[in-house]
RODO-2510 file (C-alpha; in nm, 4 decimals, decimal comma):
residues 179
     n   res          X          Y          Z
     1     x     0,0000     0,0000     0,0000
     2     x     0,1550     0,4002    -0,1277
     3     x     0,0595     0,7105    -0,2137
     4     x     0,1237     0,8454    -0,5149
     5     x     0,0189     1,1580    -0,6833
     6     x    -0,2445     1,1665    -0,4475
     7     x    -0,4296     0,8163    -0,4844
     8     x    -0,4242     0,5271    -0,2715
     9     x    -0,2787     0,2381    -0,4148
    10     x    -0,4760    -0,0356    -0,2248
    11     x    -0,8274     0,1941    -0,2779
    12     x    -1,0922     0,1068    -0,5147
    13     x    -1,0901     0,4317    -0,7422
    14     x    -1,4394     0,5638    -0,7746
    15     x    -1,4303     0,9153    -0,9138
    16     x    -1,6778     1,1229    -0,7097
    17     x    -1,7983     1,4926    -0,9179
    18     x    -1,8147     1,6221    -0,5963
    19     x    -1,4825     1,7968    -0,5832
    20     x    -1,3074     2,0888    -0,6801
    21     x    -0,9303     2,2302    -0,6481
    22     x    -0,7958     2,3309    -0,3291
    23     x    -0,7252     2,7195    -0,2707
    24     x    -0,3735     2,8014    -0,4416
    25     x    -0,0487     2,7668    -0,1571
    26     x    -0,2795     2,5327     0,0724
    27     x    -0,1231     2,2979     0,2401
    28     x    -0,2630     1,9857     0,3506
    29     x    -0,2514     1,9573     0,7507
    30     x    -0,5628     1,8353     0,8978
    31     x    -0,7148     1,5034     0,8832
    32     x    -1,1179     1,4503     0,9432
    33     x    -1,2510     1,1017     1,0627
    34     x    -1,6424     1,1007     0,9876
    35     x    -1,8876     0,8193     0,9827
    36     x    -2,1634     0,7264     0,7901
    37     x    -2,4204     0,4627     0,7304
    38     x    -2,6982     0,4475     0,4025
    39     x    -2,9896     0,4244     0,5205
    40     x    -2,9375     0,5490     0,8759
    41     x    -2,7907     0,2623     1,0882
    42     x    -2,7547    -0,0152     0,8500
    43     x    -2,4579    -0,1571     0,7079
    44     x    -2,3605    -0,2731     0,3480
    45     x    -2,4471    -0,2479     0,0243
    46     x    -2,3644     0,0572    -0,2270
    47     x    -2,6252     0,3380    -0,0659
    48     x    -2,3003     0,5431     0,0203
    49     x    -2,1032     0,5020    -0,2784
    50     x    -2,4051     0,6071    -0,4739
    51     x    -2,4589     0,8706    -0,2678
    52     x    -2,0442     1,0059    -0,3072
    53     x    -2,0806     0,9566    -0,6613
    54     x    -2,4524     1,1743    -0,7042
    55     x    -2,6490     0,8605    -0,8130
    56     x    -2,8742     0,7520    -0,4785
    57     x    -3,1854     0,6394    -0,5852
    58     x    -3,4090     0,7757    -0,4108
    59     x    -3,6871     0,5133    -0,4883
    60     x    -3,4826     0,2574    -0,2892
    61     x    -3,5742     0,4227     0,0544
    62     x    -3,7861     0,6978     0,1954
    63     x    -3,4739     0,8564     0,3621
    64     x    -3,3180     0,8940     0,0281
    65     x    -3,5222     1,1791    -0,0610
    66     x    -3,3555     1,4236     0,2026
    67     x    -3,0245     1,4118     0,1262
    68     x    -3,0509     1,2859    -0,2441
    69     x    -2,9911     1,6636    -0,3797
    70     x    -2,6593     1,7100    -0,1430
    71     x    -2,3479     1,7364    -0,3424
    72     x    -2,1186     1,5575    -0,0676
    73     x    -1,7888     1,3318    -0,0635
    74     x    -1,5404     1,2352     0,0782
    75     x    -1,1749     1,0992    -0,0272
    76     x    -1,1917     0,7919     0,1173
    77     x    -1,4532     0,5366     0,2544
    78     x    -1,3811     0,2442     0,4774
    79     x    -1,5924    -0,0211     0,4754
    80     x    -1,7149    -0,2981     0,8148
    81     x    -1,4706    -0,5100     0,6527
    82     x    -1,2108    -0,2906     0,5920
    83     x    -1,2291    -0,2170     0,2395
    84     x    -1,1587     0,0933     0,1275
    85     x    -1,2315     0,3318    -0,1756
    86     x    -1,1217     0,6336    -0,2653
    87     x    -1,3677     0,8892    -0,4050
    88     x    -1,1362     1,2299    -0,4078
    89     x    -0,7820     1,2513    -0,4908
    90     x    -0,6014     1,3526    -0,1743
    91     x    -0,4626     1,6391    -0,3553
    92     x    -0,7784     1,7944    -0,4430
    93     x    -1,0388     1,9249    -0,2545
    94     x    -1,3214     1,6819    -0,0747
    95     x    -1,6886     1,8101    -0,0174
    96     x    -1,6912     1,6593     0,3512
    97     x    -1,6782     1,8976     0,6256
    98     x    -1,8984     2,1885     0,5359
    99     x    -1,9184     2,4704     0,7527
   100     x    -1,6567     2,4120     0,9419
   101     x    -1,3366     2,5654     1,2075
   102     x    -1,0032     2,4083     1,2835
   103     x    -0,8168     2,6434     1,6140
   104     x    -1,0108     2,9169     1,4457
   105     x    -0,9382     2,8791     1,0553
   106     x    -1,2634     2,8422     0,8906
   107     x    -1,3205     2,5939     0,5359
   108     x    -1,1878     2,2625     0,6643
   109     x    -1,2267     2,1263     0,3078
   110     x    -0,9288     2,3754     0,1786
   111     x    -0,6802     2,1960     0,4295
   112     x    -0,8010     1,8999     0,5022
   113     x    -0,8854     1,5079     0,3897
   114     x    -1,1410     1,3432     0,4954
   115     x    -1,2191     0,9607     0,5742
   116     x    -1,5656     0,8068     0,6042
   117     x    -1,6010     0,5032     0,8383
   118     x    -1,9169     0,3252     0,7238
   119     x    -2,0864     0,3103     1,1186
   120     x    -2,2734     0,5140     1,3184
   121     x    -2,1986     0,7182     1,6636
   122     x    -2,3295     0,3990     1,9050
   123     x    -2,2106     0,1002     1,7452
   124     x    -1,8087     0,0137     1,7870
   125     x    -1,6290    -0,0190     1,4666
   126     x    -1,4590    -0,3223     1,3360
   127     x    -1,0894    -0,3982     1,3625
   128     x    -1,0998    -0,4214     1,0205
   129     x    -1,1829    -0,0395     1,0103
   130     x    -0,9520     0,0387     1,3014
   131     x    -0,6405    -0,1738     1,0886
   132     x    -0,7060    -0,0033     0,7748
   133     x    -0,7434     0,3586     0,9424
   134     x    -0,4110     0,3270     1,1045
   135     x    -0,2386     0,2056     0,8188
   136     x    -0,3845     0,4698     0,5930
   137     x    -0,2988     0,7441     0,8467
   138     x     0,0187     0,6458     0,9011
   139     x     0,0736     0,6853     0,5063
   140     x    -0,1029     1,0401     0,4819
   141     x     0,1451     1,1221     0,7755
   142     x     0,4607     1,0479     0,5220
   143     x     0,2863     1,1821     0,2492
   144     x     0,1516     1,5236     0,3849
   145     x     0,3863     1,5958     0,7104
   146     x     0,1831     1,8931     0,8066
   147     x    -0,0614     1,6332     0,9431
   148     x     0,0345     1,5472     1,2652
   149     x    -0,1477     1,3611     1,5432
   150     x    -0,2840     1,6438     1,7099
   151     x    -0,4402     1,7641     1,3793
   152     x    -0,6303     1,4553     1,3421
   153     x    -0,9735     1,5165     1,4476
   154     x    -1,3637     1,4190     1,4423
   155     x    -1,6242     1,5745     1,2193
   156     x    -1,7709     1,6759     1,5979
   157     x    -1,4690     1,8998     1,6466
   158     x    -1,4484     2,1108     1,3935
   159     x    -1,8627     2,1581     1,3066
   160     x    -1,9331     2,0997     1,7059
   161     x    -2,3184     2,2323     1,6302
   162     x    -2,3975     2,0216     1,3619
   163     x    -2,2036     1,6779     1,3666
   164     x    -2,1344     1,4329     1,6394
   165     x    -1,9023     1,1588     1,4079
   166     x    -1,7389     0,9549     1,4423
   167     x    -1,8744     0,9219     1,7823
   168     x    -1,8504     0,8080     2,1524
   169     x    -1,8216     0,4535     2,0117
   170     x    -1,5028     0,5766     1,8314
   171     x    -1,1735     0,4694     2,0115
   172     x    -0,9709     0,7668     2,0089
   173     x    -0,6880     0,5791     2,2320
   174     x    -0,6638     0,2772     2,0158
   175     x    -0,6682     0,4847     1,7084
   176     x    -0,3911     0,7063     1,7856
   177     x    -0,1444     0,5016     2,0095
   178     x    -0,0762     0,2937     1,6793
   179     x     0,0084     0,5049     1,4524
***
C-alpha cells in the first residue's frame, strides 16, 4: 500500500464529481474522521457510494429523498470489513466537512482530507476499520507531514453544532497510540 500523486494504491478508485481544487499555496494539515451509514444505521451495500458519486436512488428508501440533492464526498470510505475506496484525490479538494473551524481557521475542506467510516456514533467499529485507518494514516502522515497527530480530528470537532461523528463509540486511544 503508497501514495502516489495523491491516490491510494490499495483503494478502489471511484471518481466522485463532488470535488473541486484546493485554494492556491494550501497545504494539507488536517485530517477529518467522519462516519456514515446508508440508510441510517444499517450496514452494506452501495447506498453510500451512490450517494459520493450523485447517483442515490431515491426510490430505494424513503430517507433517500432528504439528502438525495446534497453534493457531498469524501476521499476515502472504509468499509465494516475494511475495504476501502477512494472517491477524491487527496490532492484535491473533498466536499466533507462543510461549515466548518479548525483552532479558528474556517473551510476545513481547503486543508483537510477526509475519511468516512461506514458506522454510526453507538455502534463500535470493526478492527478491520480500526487496521485499515491506522495504516492509511500512518501513510497520509509520510505523504503530507503537516498532518500530525494532534491535527487529526472528528467531524464533531471542527462543526461541534452540527455533527457528532465519528462518535462516543469511536476509540480515540486505540486509534492514535498505533500510529
Amino acid at each position: 500500500m503508497k501514495i502516489s500523486n495523491g491516490i491510494l494504491s490499495s483503494a478502489v478508485q471511484l471518481a466522485s464529481p463532488h470535488f473541486n481544487q484546493r485554494p492556491c499555496g494550501e497545504d494539507i494539515s488536517l485530517l477529518v474522521i467522519h462516519n456514515i451509514s446508508l440508510p441510517p444505521g444499517e450496514f452494506g451495500g452501495e447506498h453510500i457510494e451512490d450517494f459520493f458519486l450523485g447517483k442515490l436512488n431515491v426510490e430505494e428508501h424513503h430517507f433517500f429523498s432528504e439528502i438525495a440533492d446534497l453534493k457531498v464526498s469524501a476521499h476515502l470510505l472504509i468499509k465494516r470489513d475494511g475495504q476501502t475506496m477512494q472517491f477524491v484525490n487527496f490532492d484535491d479538494r473533498a466536499w466533507h466537512a462543510g461549515e466548518s473551524n479548525f483552532c479558528g481557521k474556517q473551510n476545513c475542506n481547503d486543508f483537510s482530507i477526509g475519511i468516512e467510516l461506514e458506522g454510526t456514533d453507538d455502534i463500535d467499529y470493526t478492527d478491520e476499520q480500526y487496521s485499515q485507518l491506522i495504516q492509511v494514516t500512518q501513510l497520509l502522515m509520510k505523504s503530507y507531514p503537516e498532518i500530525k497527530s494532534e491535527r487529526i480530528c472528528g467531524h464533531k470537532d471542527i462543526a461541534p453544532q452540527r455533527k457528532t461523528d465519528p462518535g462516543s463509540y469511536f476509540n480515540w486511544q486505540k486509534y492514535k497510540q498505533n500510529l
